[in-house]
LUMMIFI-182496 format. One record per residue (C-alpha): z, y, x; residue number from 1; chain. Coordinates in steps of 0.02 Angstrom, whole numbers, plus 50000, padded with zeros to 5 digits. Each point is the difference from the previous one (the first is absolute). Layout:
% LUMMIFI-182496
{pt {Z Y X} NUM 'A'}
...
% end
This chain:
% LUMMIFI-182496
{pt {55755 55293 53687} 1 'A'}
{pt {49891 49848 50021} 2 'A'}
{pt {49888 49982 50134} 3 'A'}
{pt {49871 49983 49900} 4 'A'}
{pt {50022 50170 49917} 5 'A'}
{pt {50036 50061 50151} 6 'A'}
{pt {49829 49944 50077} 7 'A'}
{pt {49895 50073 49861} 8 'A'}
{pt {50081 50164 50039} 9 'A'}
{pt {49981 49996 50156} 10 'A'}
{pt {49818 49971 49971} 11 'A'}
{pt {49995 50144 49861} 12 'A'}
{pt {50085 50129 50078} 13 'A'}
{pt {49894 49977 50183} 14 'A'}
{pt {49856 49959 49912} 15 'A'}
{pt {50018 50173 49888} 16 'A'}
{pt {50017 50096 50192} 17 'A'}
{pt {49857 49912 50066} 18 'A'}
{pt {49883 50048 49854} 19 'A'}
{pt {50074 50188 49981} 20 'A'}
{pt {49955 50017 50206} 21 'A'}
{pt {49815 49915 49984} 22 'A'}
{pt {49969 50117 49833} 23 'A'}
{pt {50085 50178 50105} 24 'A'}
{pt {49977 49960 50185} 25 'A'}
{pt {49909 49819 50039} 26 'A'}
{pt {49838 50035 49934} 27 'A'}
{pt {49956 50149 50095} 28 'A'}
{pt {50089 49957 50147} 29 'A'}
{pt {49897 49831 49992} 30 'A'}
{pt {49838 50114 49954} 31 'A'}
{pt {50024 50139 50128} 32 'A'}
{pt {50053 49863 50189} 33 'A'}
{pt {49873 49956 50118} 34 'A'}
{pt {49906 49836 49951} 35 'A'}
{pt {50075 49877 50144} 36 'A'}
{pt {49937 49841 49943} 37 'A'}
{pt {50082 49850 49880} 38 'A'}
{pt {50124 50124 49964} 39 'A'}
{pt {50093 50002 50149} 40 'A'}
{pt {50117 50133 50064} 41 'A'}
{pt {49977 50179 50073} 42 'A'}
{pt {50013 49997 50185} 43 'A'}
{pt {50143 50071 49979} 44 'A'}
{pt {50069 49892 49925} 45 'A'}
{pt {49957 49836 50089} 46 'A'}
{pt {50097 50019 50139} 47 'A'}
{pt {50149 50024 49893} 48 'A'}
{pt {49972 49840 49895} 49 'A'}
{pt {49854 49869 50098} 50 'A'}
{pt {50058 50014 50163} 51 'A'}
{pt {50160 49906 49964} 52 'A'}
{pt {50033 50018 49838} 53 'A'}
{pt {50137 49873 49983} 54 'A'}
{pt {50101 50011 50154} 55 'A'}
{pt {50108 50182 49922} 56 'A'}
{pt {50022 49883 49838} 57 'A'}
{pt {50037 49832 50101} 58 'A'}
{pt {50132 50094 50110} 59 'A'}
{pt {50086 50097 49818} 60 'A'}
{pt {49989 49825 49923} 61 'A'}
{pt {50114 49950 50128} 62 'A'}
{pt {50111 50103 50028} 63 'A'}
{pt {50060 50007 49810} 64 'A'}
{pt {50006 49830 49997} 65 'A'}
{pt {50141 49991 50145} 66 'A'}
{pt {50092 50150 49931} 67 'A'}
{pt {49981 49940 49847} 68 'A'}
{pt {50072 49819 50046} 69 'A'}
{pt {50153 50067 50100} 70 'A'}
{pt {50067 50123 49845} 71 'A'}
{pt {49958 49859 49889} 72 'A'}
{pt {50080 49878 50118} 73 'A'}
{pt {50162 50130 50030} 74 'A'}
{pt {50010 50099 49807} 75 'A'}
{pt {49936 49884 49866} 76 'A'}
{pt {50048 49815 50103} 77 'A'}
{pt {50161 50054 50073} 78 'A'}
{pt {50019 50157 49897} 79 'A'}
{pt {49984 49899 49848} 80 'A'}
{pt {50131 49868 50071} 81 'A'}
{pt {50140 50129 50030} 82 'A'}
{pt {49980 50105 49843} 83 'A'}
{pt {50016 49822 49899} 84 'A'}
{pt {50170 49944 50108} 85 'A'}
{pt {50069 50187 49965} 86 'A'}
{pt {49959 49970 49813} 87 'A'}
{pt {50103 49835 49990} 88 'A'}
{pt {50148 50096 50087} 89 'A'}
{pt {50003 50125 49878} 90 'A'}
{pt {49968 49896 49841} 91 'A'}
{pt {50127 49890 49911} 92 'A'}
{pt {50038 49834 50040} 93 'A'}
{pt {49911 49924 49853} 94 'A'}
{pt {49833 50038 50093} 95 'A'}
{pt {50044 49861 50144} 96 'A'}
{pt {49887 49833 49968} 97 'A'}
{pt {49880 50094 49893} 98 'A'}
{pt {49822 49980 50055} 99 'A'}
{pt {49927 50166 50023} 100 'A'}
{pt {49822 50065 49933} 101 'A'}
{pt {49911 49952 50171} 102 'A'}
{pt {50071 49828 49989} 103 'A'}
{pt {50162 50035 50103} 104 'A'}
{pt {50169 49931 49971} 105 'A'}
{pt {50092 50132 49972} 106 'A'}
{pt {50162 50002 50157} 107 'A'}
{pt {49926 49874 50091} 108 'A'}
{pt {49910 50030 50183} 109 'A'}
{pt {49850 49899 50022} 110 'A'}
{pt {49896 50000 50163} 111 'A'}
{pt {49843 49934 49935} 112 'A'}
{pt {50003 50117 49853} 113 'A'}
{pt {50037 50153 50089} 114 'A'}
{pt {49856 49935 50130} 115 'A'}
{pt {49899 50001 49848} 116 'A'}
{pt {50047 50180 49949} 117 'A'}
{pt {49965 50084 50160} 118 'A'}
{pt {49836 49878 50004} 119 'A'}
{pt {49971 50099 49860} 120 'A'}
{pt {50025 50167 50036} 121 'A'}
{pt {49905 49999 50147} 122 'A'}
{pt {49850 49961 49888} 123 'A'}
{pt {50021 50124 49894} 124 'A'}
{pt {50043 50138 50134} 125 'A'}
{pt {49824 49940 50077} 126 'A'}
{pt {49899 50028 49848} 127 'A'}
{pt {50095 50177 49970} 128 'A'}
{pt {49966 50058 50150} 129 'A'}
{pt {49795 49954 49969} 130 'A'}
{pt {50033 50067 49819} 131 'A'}
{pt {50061 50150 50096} 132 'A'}
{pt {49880 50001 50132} 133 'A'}
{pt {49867 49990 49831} 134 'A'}
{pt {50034 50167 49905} 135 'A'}
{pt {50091 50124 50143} 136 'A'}
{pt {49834 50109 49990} 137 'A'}
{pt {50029 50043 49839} 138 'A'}
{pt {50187 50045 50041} 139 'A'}
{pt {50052 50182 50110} 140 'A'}
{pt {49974 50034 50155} 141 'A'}
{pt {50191 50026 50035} 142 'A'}
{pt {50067 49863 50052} 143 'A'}
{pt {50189 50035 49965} 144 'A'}
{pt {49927 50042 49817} 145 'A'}
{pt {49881 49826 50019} 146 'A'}
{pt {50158 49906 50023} 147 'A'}
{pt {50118 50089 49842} 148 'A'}
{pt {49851 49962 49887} 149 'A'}
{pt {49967 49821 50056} 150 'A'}
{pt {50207 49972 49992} 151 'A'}
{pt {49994 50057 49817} 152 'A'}
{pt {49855 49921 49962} 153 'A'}
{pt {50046 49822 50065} 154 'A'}
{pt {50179 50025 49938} 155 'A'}
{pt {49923 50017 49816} 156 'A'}
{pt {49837 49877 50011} 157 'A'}
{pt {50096 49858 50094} 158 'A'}
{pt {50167 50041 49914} 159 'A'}
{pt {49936 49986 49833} 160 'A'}
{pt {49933 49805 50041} 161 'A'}
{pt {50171 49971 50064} 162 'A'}
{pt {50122 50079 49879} 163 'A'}
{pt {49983 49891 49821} 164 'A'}
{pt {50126 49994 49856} 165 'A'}
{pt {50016 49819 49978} 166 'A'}
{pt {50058 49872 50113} 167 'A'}
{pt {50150 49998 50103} 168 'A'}
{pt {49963 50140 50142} 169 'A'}
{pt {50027 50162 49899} 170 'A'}
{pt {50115 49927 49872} 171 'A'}
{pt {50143 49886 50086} 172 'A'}
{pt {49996 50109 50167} 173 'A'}
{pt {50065 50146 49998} 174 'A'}
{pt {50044 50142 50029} 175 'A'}
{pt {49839 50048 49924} 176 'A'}
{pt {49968 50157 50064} 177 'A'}
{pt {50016 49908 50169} 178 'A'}
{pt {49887 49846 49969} 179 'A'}
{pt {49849 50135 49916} 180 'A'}
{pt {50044 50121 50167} 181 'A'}
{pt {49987 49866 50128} 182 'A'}
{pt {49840 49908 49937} 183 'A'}
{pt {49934 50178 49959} 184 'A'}
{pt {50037 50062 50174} 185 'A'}
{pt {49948 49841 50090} 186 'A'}
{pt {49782 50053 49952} 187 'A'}
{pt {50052 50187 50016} 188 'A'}
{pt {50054 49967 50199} 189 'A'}
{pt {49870 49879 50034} 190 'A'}
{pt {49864 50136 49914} 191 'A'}
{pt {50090 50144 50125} 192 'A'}
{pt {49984 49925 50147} 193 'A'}
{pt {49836 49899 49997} 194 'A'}
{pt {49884 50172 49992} 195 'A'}
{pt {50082 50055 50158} 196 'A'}
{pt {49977 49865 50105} 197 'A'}
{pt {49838 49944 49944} 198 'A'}
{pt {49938 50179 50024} 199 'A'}
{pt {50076 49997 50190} 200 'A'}
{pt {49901 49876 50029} 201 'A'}
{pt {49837 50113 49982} 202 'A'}
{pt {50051 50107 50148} 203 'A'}
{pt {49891 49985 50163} 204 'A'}
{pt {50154 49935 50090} 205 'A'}
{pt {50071 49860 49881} 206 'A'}
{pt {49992 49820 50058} 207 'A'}
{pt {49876 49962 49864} 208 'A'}
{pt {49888 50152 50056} 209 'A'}
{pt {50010 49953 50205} 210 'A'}
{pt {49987 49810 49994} 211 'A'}
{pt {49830 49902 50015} 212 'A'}
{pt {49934 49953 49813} 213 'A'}
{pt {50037 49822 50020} 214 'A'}
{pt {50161 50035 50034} 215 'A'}
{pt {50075 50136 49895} 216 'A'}
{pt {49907 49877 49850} 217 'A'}
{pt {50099 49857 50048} 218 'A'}
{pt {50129 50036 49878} 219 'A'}
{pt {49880 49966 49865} 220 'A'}
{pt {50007 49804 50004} 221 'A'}
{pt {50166 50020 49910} 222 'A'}
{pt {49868 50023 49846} 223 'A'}
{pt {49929 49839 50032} 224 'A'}
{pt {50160 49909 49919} 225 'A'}
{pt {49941 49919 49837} 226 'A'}
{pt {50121 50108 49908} 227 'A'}
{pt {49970 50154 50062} 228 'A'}
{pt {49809 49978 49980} 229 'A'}
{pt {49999 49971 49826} 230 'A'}
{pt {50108 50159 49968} 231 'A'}
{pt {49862 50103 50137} 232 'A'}
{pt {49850 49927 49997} 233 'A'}
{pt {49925 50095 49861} 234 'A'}
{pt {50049 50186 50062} 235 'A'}
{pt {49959 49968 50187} 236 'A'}
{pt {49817 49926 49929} 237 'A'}
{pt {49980 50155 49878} 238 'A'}
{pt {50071 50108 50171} 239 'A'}
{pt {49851 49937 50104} 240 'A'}
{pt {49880 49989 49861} 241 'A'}
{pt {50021 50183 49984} 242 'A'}
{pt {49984 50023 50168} 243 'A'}
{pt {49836 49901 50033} 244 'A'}
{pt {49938 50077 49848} 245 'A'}
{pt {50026 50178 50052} 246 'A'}
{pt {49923 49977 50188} 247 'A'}
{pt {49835 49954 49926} 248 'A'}
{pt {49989 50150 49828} 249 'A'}
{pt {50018 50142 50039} 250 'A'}
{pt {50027 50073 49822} 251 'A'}
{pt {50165 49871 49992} 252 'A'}
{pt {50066 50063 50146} 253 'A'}
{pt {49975 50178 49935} 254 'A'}
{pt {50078 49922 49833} 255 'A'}
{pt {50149 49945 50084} 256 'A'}
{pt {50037 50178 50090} 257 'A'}
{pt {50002 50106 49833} 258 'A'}
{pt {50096 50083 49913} 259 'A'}
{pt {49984 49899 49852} 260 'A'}
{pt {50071 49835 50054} 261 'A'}
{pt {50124 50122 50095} 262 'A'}
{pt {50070 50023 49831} 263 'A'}
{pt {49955 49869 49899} 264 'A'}
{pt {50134 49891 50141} 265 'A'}
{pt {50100 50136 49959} 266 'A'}
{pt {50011 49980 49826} 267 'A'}
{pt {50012 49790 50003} 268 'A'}
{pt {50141 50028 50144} 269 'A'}
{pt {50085 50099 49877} 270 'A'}
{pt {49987 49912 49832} 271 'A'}
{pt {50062 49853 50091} 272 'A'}
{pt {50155 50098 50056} 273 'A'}
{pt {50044 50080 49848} 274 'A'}
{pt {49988 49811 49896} 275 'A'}
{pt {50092 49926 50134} 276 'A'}
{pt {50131 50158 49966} 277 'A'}
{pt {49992 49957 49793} 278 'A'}
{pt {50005 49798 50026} 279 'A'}
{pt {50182 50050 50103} 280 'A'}
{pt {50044 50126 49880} 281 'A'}
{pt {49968 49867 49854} 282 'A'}
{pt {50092 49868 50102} 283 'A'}
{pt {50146 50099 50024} 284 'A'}
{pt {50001 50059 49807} 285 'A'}
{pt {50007 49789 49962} 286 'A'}
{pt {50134 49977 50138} 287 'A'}
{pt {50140 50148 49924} 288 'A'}
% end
């Protein structure tokens, strides 16, 4: 799925939720609430979202973003490194000297490249756990049943960018039940564990809950790297966007709450899941 595509249904799909709730709940809601001037808020409701709107999201943001770097760091960087040694053990000979799909010579340890890996995969952990952090409201409540649907989830999605048909990975390595399982399981773990410790973090007594603001968002310079920015910078902007927006209308906050986006994040969460399922299924099917 291009990200294009993907964007426009995005757009469709919350765009068809936000028009269904303004045509069977908005209007009269909007119609029937106390006039309190420019549009603002309910009293209710301001002390919820003016007082400090930002310092709940500021303290979330980082806390996924450390989780987020140390499974990345730990699963995908040094994960990653191991399940690529174990695959050379078990392959034949033939595969020493080749130069793998990430740009690896096959056999041969190299520092700066495995620097480079685990580099990596403390990126991507960080923008998981934010992608995490970005649609749990729309997952259950459980959070044992959180975790076994973001494990399968991120096992299938991520899995199905990793796992190709062409190229040297799934084709000279082998077993190949064991290269698919490994770089299939690699996601799945990472997608386990990152619900529960992000949601820990939400309790009264976590260190990200107890410490002054300034400090407990110290962790977010680590998205101030060049790299990292360009991969973040356009959720965390959209993230406060939304945010602003919703302090100062009322009717979007409203929006936000129903049950219609409920399910329309539903639905995207999982049409994503099940393609990411068929792109694996397809891969494998090319593979045998």
């Amino acid at each position: 799925m291009g990200p294009v595509f993907l964007f426009v249904a995005l757009v469709l799909v919350f765009g068809a939720a936000a028009v269904h709730y303004r045509l069977t709940v908005g209007a009269s809601s909007t119609l029937d609430r106390p006039a309190t001037g420019g549009g603002s808020p309910p009293q209710g409701l301001i002390h919820e979202t003016r007082a400090d709107p930002f310092e709940p999201l500021v303290r979330s943001l980082s806390a996924a973003t450390v989780h987020g770097v140390i499974l990345g760091l730990a699963i995908g960087g040094l994960g990653g490194r191991a399940a690529m040694r174990l695959l050379f053990i078990t392959s034949s000979d033939s595969v020493r000297g080749l130069q793998s799909d990430d740009g690896f010579e096959i056999g041969r340890f190299d520092l700066v490249a495995t620097l480079n890996l685990v580099s990596l995969g403390a990126l991507i952990g960080a923008l998981g756990g934010l992608i995490y952090l970005a649609i749990r409201r729309w997952l259950p409540r459980h959070r044992l049943v959180r975790s076994a649907l973001c494990g399968l989830g991120a096992a299938m999605v991520v899995g199905s960018a990793i796992i190709h048909a062409d190229g040297v990975d799934f084709t000279a390595l082998g077993p190949l039940w064991l290269a698919v399982g490994l770089f299939i399981m690699i996601p799945g773990l990472f997608g386990a564990l990152i619900p529960l410790l992000v949601d820990r973090t939400d309790d009264p007594d976590s260190w990200f809950q107890r410490k002054r603001l300034r400090v407990a968002a110290a962790p977010l310079i680590l998205l101030l790297f060049p790299l990292a920015l360009i991969v973040v910078i356009v959720p965390l902007g959209v993230t406060f966007l939304g945010r602003w927006m919703a302090t100062r209308n009322a009717w979007l906050l409203e929006l936000w709450e129903s049950a219609q986006i409920l399910w329309a994040g539903r639905v995207v969460i999982g049409a994503v899941g099940a393609l990411g399922t068929l792109a694996v299924v397809n891969d494998l099917r090319a593979l045998v």
